[in-house]
N, CA, C and O atoms as CSV, one atom per row, in Angstrom:
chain,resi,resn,atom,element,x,y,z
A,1,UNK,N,N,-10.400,26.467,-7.204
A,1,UNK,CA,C,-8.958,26.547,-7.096
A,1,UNK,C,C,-8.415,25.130,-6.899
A,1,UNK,O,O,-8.816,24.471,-5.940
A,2,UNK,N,N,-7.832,24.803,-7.462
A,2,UNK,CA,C,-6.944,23.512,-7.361
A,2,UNK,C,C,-5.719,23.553,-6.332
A,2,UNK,O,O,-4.965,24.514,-6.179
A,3,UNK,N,N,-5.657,22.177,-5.569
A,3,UNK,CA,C,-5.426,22.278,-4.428
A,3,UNK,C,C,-3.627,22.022,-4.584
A,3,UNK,O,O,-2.657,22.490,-3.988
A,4,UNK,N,N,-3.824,20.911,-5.842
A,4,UNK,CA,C,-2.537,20.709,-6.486
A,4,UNK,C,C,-1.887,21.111,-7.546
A,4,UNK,O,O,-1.639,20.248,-8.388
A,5,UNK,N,N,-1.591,22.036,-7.712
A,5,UNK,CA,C,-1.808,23.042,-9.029
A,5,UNK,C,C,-1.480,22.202,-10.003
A,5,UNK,O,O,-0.635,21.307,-9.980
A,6,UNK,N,N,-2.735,22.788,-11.521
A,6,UNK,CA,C,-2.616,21.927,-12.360
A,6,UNK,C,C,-1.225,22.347,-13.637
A,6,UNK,O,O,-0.891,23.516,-13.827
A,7,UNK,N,N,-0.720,21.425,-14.219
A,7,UNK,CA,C,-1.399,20.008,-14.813
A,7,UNK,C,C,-0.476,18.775,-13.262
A,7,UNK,O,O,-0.667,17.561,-13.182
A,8,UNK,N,N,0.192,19.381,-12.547
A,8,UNK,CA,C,0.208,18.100,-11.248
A,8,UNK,C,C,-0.738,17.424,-10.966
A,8,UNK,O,O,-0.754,16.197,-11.059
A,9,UNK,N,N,-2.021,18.392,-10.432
A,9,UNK,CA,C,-2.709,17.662,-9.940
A,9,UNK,C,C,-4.534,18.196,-10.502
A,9,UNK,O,O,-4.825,19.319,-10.913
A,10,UNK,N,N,-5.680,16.795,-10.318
A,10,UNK,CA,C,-6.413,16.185,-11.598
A,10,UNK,C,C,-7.300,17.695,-10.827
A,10,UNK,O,O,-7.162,18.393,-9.823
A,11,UNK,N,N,-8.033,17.633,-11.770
A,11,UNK,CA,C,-9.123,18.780,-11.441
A,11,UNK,C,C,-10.572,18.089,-11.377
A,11,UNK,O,O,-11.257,18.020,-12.397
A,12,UNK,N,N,-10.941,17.669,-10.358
A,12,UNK,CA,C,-11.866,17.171,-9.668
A,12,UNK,C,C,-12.392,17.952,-8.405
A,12,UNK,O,O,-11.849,18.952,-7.935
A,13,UNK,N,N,-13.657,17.279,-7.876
A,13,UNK,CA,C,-13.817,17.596,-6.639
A,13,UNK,C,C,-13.073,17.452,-5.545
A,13,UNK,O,O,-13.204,18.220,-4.593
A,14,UNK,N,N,-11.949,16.158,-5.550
A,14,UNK,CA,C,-11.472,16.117,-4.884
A,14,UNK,C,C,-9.869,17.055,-4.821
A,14,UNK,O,O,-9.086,17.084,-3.872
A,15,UNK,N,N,-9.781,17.527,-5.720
A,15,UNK,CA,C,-8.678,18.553,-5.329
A,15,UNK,C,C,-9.295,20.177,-5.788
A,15,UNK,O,O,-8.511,20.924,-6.374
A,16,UNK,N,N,-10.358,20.539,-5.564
A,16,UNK,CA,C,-10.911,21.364,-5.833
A,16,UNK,C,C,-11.482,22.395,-4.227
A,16,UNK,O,O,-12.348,22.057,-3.421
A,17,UNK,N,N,-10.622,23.676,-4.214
A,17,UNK,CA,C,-11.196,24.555,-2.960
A,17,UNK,C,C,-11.907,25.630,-3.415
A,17,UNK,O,O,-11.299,26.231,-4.300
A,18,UNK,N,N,-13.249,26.211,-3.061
A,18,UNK,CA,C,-13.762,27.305,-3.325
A,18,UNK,C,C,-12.931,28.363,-2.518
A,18,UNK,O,O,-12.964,28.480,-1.293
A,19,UNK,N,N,-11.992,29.307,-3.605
A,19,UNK,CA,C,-11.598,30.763,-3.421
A,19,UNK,C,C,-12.107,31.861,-3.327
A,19,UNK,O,O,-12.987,31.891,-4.187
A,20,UNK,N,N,-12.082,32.818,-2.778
A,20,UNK,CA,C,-12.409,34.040,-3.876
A,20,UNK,C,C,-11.095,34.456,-4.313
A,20,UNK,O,O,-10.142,33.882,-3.787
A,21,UNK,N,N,-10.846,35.441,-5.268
A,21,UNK,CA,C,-9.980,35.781,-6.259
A,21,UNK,C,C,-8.607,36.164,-5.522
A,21,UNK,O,O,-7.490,35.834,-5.923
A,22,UNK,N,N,-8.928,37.027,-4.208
A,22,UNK,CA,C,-8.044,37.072,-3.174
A,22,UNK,C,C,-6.845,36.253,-2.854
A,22,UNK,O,O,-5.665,36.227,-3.205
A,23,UNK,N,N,-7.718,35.514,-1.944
A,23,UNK,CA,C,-7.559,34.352,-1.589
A,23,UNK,C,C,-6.213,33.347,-2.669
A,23,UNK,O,O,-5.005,33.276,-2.442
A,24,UNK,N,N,-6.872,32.804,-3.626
A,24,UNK,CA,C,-6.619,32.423,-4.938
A,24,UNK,C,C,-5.469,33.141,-5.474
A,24,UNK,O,O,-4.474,32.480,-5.770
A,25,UNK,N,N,-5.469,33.940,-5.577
A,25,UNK,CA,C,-3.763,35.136,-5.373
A,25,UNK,C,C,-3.007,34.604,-4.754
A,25,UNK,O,O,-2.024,33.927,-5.053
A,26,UNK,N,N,-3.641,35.026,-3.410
A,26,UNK,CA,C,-2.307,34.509,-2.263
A,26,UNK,C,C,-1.676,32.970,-2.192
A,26,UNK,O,O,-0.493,32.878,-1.864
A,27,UNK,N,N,-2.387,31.824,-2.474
A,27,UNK,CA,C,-2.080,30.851,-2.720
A,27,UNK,C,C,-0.830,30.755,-3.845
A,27,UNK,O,O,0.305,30.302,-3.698
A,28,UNK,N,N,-1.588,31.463,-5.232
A,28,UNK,CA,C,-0.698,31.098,-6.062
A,28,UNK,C,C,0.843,31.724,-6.047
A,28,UNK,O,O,1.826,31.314,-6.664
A,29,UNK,N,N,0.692,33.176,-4.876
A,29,UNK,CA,C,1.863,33.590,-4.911
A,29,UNK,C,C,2.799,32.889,-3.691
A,29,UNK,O,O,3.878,33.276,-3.241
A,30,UNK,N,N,2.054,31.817,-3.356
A,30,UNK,CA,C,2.792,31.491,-1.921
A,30,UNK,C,C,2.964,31.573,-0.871
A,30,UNK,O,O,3.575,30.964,0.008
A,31,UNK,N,N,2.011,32.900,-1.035
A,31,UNK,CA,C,1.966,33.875,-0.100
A,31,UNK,C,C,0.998,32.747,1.301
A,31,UNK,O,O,0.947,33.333,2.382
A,32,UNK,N,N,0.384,31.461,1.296
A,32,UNK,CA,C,-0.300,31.017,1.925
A,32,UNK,C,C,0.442,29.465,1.412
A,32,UNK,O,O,0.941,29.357,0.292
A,33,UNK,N,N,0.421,28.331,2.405
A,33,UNK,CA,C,0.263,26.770,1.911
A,33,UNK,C,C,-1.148,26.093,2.723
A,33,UNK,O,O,-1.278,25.947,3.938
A,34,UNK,N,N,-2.075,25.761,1.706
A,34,UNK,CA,C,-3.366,24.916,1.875
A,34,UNK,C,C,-3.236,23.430,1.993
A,34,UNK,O,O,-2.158,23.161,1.464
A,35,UNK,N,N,-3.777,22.382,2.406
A,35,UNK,CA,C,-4.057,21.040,2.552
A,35,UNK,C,C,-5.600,21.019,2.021
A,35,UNK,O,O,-5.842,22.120,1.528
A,36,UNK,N,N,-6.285,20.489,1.979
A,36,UNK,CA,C,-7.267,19.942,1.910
A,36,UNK,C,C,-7.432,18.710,2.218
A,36,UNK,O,O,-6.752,17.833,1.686
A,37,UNK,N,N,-8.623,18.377,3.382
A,37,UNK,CA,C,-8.574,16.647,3.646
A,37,UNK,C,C,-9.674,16.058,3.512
A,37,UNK,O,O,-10.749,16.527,3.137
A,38,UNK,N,N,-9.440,15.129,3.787
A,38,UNK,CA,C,-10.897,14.230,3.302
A,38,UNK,C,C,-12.452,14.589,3.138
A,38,UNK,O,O,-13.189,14.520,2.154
A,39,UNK,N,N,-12.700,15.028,4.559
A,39,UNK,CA,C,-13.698,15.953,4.818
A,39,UNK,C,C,-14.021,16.679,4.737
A,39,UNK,O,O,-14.938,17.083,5.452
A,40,UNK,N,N,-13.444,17.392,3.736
A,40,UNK,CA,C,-13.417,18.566,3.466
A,40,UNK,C,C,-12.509,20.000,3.862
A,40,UNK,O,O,-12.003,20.957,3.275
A,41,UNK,N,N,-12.635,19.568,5.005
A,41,UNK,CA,C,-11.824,20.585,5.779
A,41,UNK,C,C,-10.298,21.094,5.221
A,41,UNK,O,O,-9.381,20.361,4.851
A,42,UNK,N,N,-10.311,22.291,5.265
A,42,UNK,CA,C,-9.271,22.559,4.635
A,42,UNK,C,C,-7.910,23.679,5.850
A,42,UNK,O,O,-8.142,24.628,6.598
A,43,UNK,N,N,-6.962,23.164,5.611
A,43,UNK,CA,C,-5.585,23.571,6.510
A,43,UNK,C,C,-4.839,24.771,5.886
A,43,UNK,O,O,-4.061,24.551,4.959
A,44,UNK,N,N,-5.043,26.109,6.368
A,44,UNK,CA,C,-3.957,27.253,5.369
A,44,UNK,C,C,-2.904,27.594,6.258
A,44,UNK,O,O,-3.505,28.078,7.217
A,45,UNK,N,N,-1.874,27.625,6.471
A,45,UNK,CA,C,-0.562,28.002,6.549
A,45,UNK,C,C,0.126,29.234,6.501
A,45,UNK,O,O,1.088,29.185,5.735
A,46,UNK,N,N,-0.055,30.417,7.109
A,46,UNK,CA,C,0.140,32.078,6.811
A,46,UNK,C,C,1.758,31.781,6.231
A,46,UNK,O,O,2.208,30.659,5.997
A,47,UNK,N,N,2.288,32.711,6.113
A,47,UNK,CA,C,3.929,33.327,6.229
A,47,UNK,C,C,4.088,33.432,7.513
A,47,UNK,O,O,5.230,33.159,7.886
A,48,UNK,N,N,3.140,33.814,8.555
A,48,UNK,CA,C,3.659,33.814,9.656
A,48,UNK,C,C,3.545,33.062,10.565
A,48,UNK,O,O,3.626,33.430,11.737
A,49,UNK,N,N,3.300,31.656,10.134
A,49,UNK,CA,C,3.177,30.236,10.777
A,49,UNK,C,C,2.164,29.913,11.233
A,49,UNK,O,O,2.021,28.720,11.500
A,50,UNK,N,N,1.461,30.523,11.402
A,50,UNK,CA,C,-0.264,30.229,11.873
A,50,UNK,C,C,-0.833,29.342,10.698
A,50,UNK,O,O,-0.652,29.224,9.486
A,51,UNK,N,N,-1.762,28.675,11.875
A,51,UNK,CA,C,-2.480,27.986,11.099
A,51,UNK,C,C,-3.732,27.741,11.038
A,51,UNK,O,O,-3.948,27.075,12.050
A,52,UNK,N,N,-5.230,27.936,10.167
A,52,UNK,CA,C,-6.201,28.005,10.381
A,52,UNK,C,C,-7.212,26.914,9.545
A,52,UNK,O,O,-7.182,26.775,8.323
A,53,UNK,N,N,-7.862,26.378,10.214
A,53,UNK,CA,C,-8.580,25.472,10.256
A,53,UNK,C,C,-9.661,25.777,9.801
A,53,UNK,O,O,-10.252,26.626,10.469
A,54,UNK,N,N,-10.560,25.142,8.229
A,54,UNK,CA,C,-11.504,25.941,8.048
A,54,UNK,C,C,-12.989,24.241,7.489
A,54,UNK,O,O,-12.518,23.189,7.057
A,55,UNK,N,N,-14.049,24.354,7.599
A,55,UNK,CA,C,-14.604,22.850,7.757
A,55,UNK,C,C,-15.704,23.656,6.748
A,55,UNK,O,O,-15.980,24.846,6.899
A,56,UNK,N,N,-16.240,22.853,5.767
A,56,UNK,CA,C,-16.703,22.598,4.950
A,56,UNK,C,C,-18.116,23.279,5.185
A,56,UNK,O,O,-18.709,22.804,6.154
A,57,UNK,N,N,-18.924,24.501,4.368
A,57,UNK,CA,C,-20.164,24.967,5.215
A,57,UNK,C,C,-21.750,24.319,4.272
A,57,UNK,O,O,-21.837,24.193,3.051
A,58,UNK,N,N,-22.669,24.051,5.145
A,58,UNK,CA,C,-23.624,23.379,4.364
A,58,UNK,C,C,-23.934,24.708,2.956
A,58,UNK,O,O,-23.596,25.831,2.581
A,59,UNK,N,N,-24.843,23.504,2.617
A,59,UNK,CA,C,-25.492,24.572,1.341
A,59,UNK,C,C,-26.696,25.234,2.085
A,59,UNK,O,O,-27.555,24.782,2.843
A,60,UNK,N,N,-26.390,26.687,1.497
A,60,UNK,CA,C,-27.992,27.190,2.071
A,60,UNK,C,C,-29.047,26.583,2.530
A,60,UNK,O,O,-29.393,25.806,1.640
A,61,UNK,N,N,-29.961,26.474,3.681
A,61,UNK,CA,C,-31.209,26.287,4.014
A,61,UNK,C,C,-30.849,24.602,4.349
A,61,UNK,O,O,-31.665,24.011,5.056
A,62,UNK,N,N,-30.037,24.090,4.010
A,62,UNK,CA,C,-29.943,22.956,5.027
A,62,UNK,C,C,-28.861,22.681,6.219
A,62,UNK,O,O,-28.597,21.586,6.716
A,63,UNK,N,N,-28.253,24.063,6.579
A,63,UNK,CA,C,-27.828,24.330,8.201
A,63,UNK,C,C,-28.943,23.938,9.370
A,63,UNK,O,O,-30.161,24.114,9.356
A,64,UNK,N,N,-27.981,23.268,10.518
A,64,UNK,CA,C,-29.116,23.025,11.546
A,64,UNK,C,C,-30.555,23.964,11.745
A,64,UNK,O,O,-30.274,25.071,11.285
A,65,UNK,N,N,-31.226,23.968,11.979
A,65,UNK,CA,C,-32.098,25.014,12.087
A,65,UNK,C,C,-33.170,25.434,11.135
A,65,UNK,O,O,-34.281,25.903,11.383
A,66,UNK,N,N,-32.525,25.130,9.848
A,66,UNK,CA,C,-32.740,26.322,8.538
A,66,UNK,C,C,-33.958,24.983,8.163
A,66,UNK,O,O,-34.146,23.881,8.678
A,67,UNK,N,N,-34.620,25.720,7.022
A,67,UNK,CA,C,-35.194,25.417,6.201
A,67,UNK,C,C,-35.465,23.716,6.069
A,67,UNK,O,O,-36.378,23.032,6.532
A,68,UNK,N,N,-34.822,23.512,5.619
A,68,UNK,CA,C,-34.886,21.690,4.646
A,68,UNK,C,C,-34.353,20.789,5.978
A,68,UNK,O,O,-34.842,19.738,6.392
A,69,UNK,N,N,-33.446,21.371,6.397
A,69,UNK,CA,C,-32.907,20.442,7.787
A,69,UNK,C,C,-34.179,20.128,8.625
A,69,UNK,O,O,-34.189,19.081,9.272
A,70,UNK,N,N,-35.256,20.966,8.661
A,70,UNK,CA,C,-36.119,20.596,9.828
A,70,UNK,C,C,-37.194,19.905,9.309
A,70,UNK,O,O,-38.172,19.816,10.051
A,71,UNK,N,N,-37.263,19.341,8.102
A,71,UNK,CA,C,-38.257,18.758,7.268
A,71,UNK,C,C,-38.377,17.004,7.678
A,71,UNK,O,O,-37.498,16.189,7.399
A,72,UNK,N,N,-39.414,16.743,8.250
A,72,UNK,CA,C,-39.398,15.528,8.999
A,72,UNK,C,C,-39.078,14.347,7.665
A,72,UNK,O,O,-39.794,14.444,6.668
A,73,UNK,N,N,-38.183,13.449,7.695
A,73,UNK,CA,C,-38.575,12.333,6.619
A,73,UNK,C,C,-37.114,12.998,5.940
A,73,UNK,O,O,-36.750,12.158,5.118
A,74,UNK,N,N,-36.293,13.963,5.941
A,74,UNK,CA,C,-35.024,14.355,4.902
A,74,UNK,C,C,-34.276,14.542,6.127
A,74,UNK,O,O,-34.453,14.801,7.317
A,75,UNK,N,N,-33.075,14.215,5.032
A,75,UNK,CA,C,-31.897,14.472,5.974
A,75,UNK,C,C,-30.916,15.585,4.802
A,75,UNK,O,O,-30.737,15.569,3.584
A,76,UNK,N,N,-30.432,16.521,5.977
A,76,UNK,CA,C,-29.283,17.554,5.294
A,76,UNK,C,C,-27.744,17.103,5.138
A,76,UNK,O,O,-27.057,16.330,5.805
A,77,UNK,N,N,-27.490,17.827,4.080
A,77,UNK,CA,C,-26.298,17.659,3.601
A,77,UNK,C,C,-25.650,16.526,3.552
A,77,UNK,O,O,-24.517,16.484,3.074
């Protein structure tokens, strides 16, 4: 989902949010306003003024704990 709807804004990673189709609805109807920042982290905006804070999640199996993260000599994500 593009963060700046296109053709405004470039379609890259950097203006690029994983939706689901839902989601992606509600945006386009307004029904929500998103930020996206540097870090990923992304800012949504209800209709009813709330605001929720959502941070970027590793890729499978390299969460603390998991899999590849605990592999001496690599580093995750």
């Amino acid at each position: 989902d593009h963060v700046e709807a296109w053709p405004r804004g470039p379609t890259s990673a950097a203006s690029m949010v994983p939706r689901c189709r839902r989601h992606h609805e509600h945006k386009t109807r307004r029904l929500v306003h998103t930020v996206l920042h540097g870090d990923g982290s992304v800012d949504t905006r209800m209709l009813t003024g709330i605001m929720v804070r959502t941070g970027p999640e590793p890729l499978p199996g390299y969460g603390p704990g998991e899999g590849y993260a605990n592999v001496p000599g690599t580093t995750a994500g």
